[in-house]
Backbone and ligand atoms as CSV (ligand in chain L), in Angstrom:
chain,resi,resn,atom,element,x,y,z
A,1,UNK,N,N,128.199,201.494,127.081
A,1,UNK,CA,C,127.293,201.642,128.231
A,1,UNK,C,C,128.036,201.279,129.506
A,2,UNK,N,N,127.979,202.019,130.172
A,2,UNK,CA,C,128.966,201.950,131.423
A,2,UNK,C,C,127.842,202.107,132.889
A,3,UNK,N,N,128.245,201.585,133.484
A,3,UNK,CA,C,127.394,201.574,134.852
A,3,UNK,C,C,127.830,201.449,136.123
A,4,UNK,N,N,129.407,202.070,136.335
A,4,UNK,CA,C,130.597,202.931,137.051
A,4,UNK,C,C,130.006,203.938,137.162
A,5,UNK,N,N,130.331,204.222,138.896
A,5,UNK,CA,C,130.587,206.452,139.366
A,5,UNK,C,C,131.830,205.972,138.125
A,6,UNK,N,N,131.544,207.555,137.593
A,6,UNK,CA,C,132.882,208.735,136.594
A,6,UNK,C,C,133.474,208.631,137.843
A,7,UNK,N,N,132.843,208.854,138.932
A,7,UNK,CA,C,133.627,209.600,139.790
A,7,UNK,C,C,134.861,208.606,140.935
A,8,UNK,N,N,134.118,207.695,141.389
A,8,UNK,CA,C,134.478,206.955,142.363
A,8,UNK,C,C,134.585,205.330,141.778
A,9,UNK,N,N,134.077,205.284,140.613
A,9,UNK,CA,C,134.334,203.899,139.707
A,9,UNK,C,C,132.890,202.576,140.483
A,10,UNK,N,N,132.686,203.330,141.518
A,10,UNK,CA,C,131.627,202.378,142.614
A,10,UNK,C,C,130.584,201.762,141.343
A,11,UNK,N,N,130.362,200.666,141.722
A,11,UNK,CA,C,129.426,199.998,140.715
A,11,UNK,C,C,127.833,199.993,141.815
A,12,UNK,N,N,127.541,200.785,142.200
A,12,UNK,CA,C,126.338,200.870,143.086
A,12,UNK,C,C,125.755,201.808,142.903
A,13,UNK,N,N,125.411,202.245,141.405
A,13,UNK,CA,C,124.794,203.530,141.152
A,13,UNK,C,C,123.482,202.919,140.764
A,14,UNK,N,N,122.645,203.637,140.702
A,14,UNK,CA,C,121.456,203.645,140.210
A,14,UNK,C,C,120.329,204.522,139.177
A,15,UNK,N,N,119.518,204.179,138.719
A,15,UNK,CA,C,119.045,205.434,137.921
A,15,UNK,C,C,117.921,205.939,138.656
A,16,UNK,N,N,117.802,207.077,138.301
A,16,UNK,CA,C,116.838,208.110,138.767
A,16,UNK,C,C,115.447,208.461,138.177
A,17,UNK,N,N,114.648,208.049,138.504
A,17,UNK,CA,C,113.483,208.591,137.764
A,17,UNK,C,C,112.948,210.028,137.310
A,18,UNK,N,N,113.038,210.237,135.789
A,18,UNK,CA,C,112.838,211.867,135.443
A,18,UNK,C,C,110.937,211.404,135.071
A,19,UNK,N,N,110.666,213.096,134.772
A,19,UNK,CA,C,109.238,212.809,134.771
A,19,UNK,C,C,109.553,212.552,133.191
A,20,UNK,N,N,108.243,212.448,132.247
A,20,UNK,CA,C,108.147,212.043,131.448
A,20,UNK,C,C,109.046,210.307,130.198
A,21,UNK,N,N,109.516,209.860,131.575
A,21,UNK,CA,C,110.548,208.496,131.282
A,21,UNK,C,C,109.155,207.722,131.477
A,22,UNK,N,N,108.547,207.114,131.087
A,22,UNK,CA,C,107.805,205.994,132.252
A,22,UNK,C,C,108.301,204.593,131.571
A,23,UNK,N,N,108.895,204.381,130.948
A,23,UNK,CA,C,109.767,203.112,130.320
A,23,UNK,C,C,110.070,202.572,132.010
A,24,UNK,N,N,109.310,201.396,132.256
A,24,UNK,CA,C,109.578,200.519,133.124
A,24,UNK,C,C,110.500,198.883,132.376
A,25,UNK,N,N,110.339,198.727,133.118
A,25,UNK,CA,C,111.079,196.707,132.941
A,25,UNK,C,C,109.773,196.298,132.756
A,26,UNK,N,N,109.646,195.176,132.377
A,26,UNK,CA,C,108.499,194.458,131.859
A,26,UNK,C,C,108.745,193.256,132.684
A,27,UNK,N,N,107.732,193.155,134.348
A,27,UNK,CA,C,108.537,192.115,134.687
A,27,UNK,C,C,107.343,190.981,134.255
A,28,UNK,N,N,107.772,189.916,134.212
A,28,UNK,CA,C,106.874,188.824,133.776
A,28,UNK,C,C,105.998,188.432,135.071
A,29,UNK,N,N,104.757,187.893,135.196
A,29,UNK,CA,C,103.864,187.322,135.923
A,29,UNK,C,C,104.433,185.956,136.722
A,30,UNK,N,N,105.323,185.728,135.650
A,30,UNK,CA,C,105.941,184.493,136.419
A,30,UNK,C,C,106.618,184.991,137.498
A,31,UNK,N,N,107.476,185.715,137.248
A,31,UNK,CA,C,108.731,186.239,138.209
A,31,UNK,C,C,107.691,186.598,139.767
A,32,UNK,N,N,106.525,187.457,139.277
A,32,UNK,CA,C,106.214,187.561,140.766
A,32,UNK,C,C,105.422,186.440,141.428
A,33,UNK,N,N,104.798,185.567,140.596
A,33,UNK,CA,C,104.316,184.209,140.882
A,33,UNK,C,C,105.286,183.506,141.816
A,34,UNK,N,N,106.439,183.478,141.369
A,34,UNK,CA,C,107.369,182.578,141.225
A,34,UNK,C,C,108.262,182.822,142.706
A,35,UNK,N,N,108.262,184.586,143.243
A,35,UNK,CA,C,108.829,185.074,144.502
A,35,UNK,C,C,107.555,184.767,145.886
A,36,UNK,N,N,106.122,185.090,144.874
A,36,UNK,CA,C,105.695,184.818,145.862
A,36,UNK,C,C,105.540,183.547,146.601
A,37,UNK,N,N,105.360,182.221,145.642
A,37,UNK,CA,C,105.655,180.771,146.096
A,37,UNK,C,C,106.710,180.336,147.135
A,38,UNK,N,N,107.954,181.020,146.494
A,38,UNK,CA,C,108.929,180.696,147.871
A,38,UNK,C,C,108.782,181.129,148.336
A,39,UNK,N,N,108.270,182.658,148.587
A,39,UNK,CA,C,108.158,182.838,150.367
A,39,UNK,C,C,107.219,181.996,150.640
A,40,UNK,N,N,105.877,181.572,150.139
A,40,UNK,CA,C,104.871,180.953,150.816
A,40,UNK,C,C,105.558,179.802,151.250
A,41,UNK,N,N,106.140,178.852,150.283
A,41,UNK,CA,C,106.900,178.097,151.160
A,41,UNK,C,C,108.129,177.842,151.887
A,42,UNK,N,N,108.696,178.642,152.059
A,42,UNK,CA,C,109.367,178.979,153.138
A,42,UNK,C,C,108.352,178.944,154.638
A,43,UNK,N,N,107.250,179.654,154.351
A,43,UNK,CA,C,106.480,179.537,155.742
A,43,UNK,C,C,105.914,178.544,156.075
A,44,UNK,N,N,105.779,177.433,155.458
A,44,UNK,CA,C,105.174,176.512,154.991
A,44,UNK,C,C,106.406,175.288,155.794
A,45,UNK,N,N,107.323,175.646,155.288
A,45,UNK,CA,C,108.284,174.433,155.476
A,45,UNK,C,C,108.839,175.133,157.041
A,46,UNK,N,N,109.096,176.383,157.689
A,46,UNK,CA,C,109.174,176.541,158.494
A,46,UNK,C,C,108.114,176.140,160.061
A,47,UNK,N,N,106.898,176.302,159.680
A,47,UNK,CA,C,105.720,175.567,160.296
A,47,UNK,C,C,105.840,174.204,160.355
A,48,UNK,N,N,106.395,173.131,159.364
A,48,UNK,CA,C,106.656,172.173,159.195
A,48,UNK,C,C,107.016,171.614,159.951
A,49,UNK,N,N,108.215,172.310,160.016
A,49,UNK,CA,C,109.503,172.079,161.090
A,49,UNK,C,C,109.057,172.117,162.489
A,50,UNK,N,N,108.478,173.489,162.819
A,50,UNK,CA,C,107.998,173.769,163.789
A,50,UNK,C,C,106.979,172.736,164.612
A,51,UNK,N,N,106.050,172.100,163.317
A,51,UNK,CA,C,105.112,170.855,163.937
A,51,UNK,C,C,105.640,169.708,164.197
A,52,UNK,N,N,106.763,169.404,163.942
A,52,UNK,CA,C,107.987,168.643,163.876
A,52,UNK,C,C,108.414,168.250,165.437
A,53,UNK,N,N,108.762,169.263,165.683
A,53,UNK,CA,C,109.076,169.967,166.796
A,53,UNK,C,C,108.693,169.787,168.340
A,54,UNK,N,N,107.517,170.617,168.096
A,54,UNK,CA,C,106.975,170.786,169.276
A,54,UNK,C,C,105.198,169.905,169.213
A,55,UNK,N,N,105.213,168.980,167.918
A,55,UNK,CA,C,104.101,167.919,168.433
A,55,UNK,C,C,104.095,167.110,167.674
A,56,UNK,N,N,103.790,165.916,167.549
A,56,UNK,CA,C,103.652,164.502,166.905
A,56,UNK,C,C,103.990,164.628,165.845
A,57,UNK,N,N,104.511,165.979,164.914
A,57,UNK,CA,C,104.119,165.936,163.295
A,57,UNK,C,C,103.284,166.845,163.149
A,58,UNK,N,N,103.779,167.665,161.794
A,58,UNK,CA,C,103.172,168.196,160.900
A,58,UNK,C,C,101.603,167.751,160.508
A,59,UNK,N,N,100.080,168.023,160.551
A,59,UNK,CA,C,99.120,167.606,160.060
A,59,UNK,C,C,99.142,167.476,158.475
A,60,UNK,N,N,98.061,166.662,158.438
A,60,UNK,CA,C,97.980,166.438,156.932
A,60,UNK,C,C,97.488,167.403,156.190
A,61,UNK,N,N,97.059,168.525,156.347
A,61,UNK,CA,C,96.554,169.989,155.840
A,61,UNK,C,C,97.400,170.310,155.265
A,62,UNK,N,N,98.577,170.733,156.345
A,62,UNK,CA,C,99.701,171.403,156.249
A,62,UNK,C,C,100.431,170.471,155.093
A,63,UNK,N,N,100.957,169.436,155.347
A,63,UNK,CA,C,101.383,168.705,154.143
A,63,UNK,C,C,100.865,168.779,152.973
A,64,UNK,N,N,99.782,168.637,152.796
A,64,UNK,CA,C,99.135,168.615,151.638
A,64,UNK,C,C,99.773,170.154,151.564
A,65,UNK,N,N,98.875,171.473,151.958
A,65,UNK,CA,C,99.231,172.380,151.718
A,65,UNK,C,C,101.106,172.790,151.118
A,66,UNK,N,N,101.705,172.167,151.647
A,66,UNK,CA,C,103.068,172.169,151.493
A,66,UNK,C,C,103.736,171.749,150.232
A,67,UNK,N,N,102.858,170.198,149.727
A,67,UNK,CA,C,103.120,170.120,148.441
A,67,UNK,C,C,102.529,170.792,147.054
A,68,UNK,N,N,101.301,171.151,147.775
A,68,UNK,CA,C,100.384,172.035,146.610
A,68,UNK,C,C,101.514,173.137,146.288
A,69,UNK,N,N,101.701,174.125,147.190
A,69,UNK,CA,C,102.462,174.999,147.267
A,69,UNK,C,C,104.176,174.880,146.035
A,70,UNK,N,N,104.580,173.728,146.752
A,70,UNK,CA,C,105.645,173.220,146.217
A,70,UNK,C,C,105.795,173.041,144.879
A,71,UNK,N,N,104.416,172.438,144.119
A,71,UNK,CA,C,104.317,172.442,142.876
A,71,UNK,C,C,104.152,174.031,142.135
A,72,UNK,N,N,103.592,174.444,142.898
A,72,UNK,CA,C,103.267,176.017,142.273
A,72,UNK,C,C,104.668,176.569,141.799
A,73,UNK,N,N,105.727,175.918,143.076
A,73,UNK,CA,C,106.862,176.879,142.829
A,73,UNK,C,C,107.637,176.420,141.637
A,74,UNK,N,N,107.376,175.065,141.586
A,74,UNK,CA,C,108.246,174.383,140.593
A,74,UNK,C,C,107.762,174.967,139.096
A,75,UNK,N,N,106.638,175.008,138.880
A,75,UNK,CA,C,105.712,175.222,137.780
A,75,UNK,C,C,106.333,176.435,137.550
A,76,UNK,N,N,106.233,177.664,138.173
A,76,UNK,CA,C,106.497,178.962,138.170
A,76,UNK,C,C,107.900,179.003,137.705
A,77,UNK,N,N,108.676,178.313,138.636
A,77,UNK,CA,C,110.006,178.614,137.965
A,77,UNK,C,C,110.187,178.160,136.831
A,78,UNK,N,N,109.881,176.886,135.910
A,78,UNK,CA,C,109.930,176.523,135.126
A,78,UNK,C,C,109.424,177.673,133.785
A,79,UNK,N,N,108.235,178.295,133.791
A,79,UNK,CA,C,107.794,179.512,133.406
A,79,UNK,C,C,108.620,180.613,133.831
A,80,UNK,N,N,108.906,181.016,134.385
A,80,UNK,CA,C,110.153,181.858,134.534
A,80,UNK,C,C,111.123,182.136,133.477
A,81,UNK,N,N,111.629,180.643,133.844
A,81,UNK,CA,C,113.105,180.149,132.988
A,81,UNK,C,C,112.109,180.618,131.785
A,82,UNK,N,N,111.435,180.144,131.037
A,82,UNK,CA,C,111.153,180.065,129.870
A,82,UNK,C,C,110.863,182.007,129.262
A,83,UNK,N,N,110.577,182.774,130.242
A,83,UNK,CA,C,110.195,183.783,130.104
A,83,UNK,C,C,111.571,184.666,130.091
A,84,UNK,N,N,112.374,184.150,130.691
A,84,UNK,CA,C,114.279,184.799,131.045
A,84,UNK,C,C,114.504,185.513,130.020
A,85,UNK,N,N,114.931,185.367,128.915
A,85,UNK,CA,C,115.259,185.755,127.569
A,85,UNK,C,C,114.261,186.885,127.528
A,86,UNK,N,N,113.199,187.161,127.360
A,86,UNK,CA,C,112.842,188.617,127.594
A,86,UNK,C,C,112.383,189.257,128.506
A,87,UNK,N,N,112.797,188.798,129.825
A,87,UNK,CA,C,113.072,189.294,130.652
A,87,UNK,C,C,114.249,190.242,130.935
A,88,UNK,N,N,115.199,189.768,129.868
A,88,UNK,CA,C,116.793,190.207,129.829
A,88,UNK,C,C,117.011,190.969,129.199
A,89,UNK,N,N,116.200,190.942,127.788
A,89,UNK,CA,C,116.003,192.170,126.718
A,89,UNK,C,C,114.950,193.275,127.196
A,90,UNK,N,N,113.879,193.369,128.115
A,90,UNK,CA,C,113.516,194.689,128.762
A,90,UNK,C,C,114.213,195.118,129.734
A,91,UNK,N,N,115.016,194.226,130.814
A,91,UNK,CA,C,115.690,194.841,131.574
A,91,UNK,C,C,117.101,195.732,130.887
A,92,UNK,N,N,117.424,195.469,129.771
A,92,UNK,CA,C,118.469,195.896,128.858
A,92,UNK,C,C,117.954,196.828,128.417
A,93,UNK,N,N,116.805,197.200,127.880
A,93,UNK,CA,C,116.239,197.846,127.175
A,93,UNK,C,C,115.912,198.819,128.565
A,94,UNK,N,N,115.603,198.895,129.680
A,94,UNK,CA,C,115.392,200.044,130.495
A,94,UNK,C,C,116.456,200.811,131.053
A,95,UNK,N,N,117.632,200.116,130.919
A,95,UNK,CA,C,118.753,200.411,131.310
A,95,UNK,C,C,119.219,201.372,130.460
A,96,UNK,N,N,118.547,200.820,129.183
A,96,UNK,CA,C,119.877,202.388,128.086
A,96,UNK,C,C,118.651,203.204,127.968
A,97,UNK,N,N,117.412,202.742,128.582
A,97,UNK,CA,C,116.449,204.472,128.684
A,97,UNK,C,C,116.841,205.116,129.664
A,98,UNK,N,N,117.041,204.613,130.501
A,98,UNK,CA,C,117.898,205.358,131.804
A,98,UNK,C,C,119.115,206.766,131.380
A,99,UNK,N,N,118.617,207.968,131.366
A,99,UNK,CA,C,119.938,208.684,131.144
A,99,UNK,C,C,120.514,209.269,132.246
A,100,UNK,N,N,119.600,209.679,133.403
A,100,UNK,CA,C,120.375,210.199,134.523
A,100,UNK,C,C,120.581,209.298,135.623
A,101,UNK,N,N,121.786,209.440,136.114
A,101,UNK,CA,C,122.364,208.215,136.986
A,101,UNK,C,C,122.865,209.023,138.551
A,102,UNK,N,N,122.698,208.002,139.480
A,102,UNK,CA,C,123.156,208.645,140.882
A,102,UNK,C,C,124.073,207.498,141.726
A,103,UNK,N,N,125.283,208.026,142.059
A,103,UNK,CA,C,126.205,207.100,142.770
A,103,UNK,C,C,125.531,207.114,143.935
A,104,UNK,N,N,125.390,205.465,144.945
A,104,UNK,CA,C,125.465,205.406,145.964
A,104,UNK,C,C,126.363,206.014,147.389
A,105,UNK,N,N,127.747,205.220,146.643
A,105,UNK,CA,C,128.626,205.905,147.197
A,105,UNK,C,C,129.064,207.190,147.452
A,106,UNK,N,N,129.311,207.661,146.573
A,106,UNK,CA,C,129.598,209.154,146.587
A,106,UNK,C,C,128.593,210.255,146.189
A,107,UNK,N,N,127.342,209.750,145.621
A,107,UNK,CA,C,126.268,210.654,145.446
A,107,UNK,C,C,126.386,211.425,144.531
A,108,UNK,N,N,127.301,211.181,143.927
A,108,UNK,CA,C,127.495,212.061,142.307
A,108,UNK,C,C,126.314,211.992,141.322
A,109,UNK,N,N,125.900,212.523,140.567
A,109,UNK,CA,C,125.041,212.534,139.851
A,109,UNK,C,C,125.779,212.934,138.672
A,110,UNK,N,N,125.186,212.355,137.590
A,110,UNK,CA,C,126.011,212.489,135.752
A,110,UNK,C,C,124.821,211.828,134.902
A,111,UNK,N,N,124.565,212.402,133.467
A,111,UNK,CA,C,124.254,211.915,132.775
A,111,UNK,C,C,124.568,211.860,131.789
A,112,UNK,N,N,123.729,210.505,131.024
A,112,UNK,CA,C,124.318,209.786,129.991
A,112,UNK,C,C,124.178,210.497,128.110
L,1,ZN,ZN,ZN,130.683,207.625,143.069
């Protein structure tokens, strides 16, 4: 299983969706749990900062809110991790359903 352009060797190819493929990845609940938490806190800790900043401190809402948040993410990732392992075997598994492939680079198209 190779995942090189034939042509240009570029490792930035991708697969193409044919009709009748619908073999997706199986992504886990965690994984999007788990993206959406850090961004939430990211905004969270950026506001933080921001109350930091420009007045006496962060309120206690926001804090609270910040650690609630915080735990979510921890929790999630922890579920994640635990979910990885077949996470790795559907993403493997969509990859060799994949037969037609398209270089970024050079736009070649080949299949498998
Ligand atoms: Zn190429």
């Amino acid at each position: 299983m190779q995942y090189r352009c034939p042509q240009c060797q570029s490792q930035k190819v991708m697969p193409i969706a044919q009709a009748g493929n619908t073999t997706r990845p199986d992504v886990p609940k965690s994984l999007m749990i788990l993206v959406f938490s850090i961004f939430l806190l990211l905004l969270l800790v950026i506001s933080n900062i921001a109350m930091w900043i420009f007045s006496k401190g962060a309120g206690t809402n926001l804090q609270i809110a910040t650690a609630v948040v915080f735990a979510i993410t921890a929790i999630s990732g922890v579920l994640f991790w635990r979910d990885l392992p077949n996470f790795k075997i559907s993403m493997q598994a969509f990859m060799q359903s994949q037969k037609v492939w398209k270089c970024r680079d050079c736009n070649h198209q080949w299949q498998i």
